[in-house]
C-alpha positions as CSV (number, residue, x, y, z in Angstrom):
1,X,28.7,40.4,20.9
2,X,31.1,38.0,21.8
3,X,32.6,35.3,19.5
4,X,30.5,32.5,21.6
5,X,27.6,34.6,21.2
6,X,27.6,33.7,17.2
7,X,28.6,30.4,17.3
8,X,26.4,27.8,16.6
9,X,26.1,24.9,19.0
10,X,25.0,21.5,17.9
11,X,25.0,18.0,19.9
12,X,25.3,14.8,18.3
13,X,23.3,11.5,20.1
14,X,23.1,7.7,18.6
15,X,19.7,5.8,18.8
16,X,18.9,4.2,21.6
17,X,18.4,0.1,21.4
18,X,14.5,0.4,22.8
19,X,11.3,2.9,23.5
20,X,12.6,3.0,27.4
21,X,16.0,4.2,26.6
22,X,14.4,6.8,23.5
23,X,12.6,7.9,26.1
24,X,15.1,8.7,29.0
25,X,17.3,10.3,25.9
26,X,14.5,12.7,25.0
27,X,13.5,13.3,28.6
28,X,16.4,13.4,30.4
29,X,19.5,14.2,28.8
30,X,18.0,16.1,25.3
31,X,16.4,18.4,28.0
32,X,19.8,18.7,30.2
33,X,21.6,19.7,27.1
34,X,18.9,22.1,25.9
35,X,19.6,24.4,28.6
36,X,23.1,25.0,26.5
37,X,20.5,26.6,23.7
38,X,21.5,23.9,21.0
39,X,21.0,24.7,17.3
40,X,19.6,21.4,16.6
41,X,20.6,17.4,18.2
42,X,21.8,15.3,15.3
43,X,21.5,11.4,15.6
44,X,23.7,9.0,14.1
45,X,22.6,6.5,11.1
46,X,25.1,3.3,12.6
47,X,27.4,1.0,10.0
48,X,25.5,0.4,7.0
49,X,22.3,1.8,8.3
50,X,21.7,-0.7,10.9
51,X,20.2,1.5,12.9
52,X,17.8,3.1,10.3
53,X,14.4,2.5,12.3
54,X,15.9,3.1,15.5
55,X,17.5,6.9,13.9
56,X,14.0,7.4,12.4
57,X,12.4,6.5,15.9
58,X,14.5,8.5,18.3
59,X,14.6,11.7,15.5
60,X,10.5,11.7,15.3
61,X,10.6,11.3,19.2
62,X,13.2,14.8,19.5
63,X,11.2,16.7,17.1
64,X,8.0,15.8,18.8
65,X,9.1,16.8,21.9
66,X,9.6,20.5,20.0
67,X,13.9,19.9,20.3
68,X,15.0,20.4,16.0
69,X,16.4,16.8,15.2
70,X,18.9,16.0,12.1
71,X,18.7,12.7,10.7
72,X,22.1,11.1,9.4
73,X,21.3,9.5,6.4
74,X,24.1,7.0,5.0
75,X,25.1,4.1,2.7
76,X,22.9,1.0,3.5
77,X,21.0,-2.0,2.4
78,X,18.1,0.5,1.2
79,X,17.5,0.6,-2.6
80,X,16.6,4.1,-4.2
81,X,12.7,4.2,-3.1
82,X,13.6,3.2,0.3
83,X,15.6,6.6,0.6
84,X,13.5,8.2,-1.2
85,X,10.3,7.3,1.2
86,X,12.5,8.2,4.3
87,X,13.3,11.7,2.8
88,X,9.6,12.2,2.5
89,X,8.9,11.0,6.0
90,X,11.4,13.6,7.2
91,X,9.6,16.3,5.1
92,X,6.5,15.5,6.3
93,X,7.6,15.9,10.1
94,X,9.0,19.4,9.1
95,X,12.8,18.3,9.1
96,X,14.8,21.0,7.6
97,X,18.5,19.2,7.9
98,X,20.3,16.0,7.1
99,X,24.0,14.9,8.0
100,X,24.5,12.9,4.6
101,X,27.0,10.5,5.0
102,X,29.2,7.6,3.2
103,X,29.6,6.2,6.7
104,X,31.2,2.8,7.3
105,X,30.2,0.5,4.7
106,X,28.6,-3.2,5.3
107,X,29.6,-6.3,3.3
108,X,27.8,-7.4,0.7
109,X,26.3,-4.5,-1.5
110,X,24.3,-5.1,-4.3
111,X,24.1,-3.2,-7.5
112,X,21.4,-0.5,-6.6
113,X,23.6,0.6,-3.4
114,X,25.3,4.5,-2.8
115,X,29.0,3.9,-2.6
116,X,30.0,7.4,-1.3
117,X,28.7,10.5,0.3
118,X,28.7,12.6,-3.1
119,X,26.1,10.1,-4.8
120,X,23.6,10.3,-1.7
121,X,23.6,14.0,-1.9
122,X,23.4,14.0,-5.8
123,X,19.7,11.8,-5.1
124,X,18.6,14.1,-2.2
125,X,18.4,16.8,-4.4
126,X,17.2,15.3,-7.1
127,X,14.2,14.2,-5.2
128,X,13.9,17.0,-2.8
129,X,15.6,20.1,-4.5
130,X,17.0,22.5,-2.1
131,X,14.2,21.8,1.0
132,X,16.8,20.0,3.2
133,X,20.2,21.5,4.1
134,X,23.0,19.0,3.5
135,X,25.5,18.3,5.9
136,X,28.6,16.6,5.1
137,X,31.8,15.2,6.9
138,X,35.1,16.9,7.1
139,X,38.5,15.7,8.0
140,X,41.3,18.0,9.3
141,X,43.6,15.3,9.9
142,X,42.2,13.2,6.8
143,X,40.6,10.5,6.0
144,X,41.9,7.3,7.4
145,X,41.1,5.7,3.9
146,X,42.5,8.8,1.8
147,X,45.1,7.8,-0.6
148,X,46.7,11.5,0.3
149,X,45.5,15.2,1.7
150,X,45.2,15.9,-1.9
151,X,42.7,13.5,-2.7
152,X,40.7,13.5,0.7
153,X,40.4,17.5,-0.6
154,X,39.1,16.3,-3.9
155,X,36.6,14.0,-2.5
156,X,35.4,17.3,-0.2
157,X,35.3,19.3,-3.0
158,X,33.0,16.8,-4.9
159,X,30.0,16.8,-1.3
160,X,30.2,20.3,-2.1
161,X,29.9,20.7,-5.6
162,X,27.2,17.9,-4.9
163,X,25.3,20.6,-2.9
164,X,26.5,20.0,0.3
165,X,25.7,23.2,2.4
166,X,27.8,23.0,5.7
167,X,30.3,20.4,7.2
168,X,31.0,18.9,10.6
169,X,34.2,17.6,11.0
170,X,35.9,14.4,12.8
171,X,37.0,15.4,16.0
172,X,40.1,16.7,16.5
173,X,42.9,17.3,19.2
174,X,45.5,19.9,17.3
175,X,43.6,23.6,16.3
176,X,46.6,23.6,13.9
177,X,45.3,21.0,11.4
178,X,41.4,22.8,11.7
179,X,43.4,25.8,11.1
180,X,45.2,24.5,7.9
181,X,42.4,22.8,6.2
182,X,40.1,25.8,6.6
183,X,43.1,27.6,4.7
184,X,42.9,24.6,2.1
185,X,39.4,25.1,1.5
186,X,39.8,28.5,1.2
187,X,42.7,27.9,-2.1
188,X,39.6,25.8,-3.3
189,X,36.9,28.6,-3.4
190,X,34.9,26.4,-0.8
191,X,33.3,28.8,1.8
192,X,30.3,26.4,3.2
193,X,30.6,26.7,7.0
194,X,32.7,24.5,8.6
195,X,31.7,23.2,12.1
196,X,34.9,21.7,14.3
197,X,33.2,18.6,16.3
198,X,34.4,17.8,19.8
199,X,34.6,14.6,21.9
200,X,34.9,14.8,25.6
201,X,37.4,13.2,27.1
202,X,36.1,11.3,30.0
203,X,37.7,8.0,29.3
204,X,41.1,7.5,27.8
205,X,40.8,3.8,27.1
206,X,37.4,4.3,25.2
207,X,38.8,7.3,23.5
208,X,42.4,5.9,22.5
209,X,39.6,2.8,20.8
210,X,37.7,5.5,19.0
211,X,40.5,7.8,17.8
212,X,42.9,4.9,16.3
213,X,39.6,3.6,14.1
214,X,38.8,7.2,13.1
215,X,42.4,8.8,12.5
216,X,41.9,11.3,14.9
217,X,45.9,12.1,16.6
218,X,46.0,12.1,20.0
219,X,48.8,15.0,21.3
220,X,51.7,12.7,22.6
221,X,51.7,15.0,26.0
222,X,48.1,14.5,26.1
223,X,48.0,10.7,25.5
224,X,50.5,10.5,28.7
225,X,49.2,12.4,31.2
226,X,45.7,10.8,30.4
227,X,47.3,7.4,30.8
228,X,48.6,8.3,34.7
229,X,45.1,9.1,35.2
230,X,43.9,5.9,33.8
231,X,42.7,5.0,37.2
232,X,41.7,8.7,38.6
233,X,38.3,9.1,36.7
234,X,37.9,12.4,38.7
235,X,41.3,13.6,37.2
236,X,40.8,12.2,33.6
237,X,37.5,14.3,33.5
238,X,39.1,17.2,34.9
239,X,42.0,17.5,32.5
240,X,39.5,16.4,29.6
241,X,37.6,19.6,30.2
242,X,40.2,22.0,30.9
243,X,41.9,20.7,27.5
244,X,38.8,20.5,25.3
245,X,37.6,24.1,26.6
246,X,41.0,25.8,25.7
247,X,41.4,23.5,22.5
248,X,37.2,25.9,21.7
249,X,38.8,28.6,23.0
250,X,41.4,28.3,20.3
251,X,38.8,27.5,17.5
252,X,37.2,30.8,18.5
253,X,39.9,32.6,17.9
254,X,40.6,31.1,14.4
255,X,37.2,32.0,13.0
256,X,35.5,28.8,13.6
257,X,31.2,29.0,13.2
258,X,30.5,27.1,16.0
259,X,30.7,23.5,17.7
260,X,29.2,20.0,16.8
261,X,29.9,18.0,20.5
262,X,30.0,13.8,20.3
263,X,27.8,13.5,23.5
264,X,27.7,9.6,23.6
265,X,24.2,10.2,24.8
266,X,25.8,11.9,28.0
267,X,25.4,15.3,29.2
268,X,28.0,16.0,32.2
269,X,31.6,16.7,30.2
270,X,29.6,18.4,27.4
271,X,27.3,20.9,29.9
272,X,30.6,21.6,31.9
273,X,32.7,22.7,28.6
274,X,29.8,24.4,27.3
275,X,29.1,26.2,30.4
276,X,32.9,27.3,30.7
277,X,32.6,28.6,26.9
278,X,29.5,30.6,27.3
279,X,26.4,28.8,26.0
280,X,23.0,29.1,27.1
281,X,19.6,28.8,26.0
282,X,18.7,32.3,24.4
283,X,15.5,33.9,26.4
């Protein structure tokens, strides 16, 4: 059996704004990417919740269509009952995982509200026990609000004392810092899988956007060659896969469980790397 043979493969979507595009997600790309034998398609929760209904919808609409959907569940406007009534709505559809989240936080909380990851896990299981399995955030490269690696690590430690079962972690350019905080985990006695997550590079404009908000390094050499292809879209996509397939490769090889790709609700860059790596739907 070969190391891609036991990973785990995972794809990550965000809720589409209305029943047409739910639909063409769940038809369309959900079943392009299913060909790559996906674990399970997660779908993000948005700032604050925001897009509560529209996560809710577009999970409902994966798992009806017999593709095993993962809620993320983060800090919101919702008081205790409201999450409370959404975990049992979950149950009730035969939803087995949640991606629990402190996520990015909305002005204005009241008194009643989460105000990081550890306390929505702590209420999960006190209203649901062990049925769901909890899935926190990791960061490698840390935190971009960490006050130190130290204390990023201490806040890790806390999800999984919580009873946090697995992590996903912010993408991730340099194998080196997945390599070292799976070594700072292990110092810590905290052997939940830990899942690398990828983003395609497609775009360099879009991703230099997303990886300065998230704290995610860019490889200098990287970030210049990109930019010369800022204008060669073919190029950009080509270099973005051969990279992102060797930077798997590489995470292979250090003993990671498997992969959690950002799809953007797309299917091209993440098929193509997939397809390089090994995956397909088991028969």
């Amino acid at each position: 059996m070969t190391e891609v043979d036991r990973a785990e493969l995972s794809i990550e979507f965000f809720p589409p704004r209305d029943e047409a595009g739910r639909d063409r997600l769940v038809r369309n790309i959900a079943a392009k990417l299913s060909e790559l034998g996906p674990e399970f398609f997660s779908v993000t929760y948005g700032a604050g919740g925001s897009t509560r209904d529209g996560t809710r919808q577009t999970v409902l609409a994966l798992q009806a269509s017999a593709k095993e959907a993962v809620p993320h569940l983060s800090i919101g406007t919702d008081d205790h009952g409201e999450i409370r009534t959404l975990l049992d709505e979950y149950q009730s559809h035969n939803i087995r995982r949640i991606v629990t989240l402190r996520g990015d936080q909305p002005s204005g909380f009241g008194s009643y509200k989460f105000n990081n990851a550890e306390a929505l896990i702590k209420l999960v299981r006190a209203h649901s026990g062990d049925y769901f399995d909890l899935i926190v955030a990791a960061y490698p490269e840390i935190h971009p609000d960490a006050k130190s690696a130290s204390s990023d690590m201490d806040f890790f430690q806390a999800k999984v004392g919580a009873g946090a079962s697995r992590a996903i972690t912010q993408y991730f350019y340099n194998a080196d810092a997945y390599e070292d905080f799976l070594n700072r985990c292990t110092q810590k006695r905290l052997n939940i899988p830990i899942i690398p997550g990828i983003m395609p590079i497609t775009d360099f404009q879009s991703l230099t956007r997303f990886s300065d908000k998230a704290g995610a390094e860019i490889p200098r050499w990287l970030r210049h060659r990109l930019a010369e292809l800022v204008d060669d879209a073919e190029g950009t996509r080509a270099l973005g896969v051969e990279f992102v397939t060797g930077l798997c490769e590489r995470l292979l090889q250090i003993g990671a469980p498997g992969f959690h790709f950002y799809s953007l609700n797309r299917w091209g860059a993440t098929t193509q790397i997939c397809s390089i790596l090994g995956f397909s739907a088991k028969s």
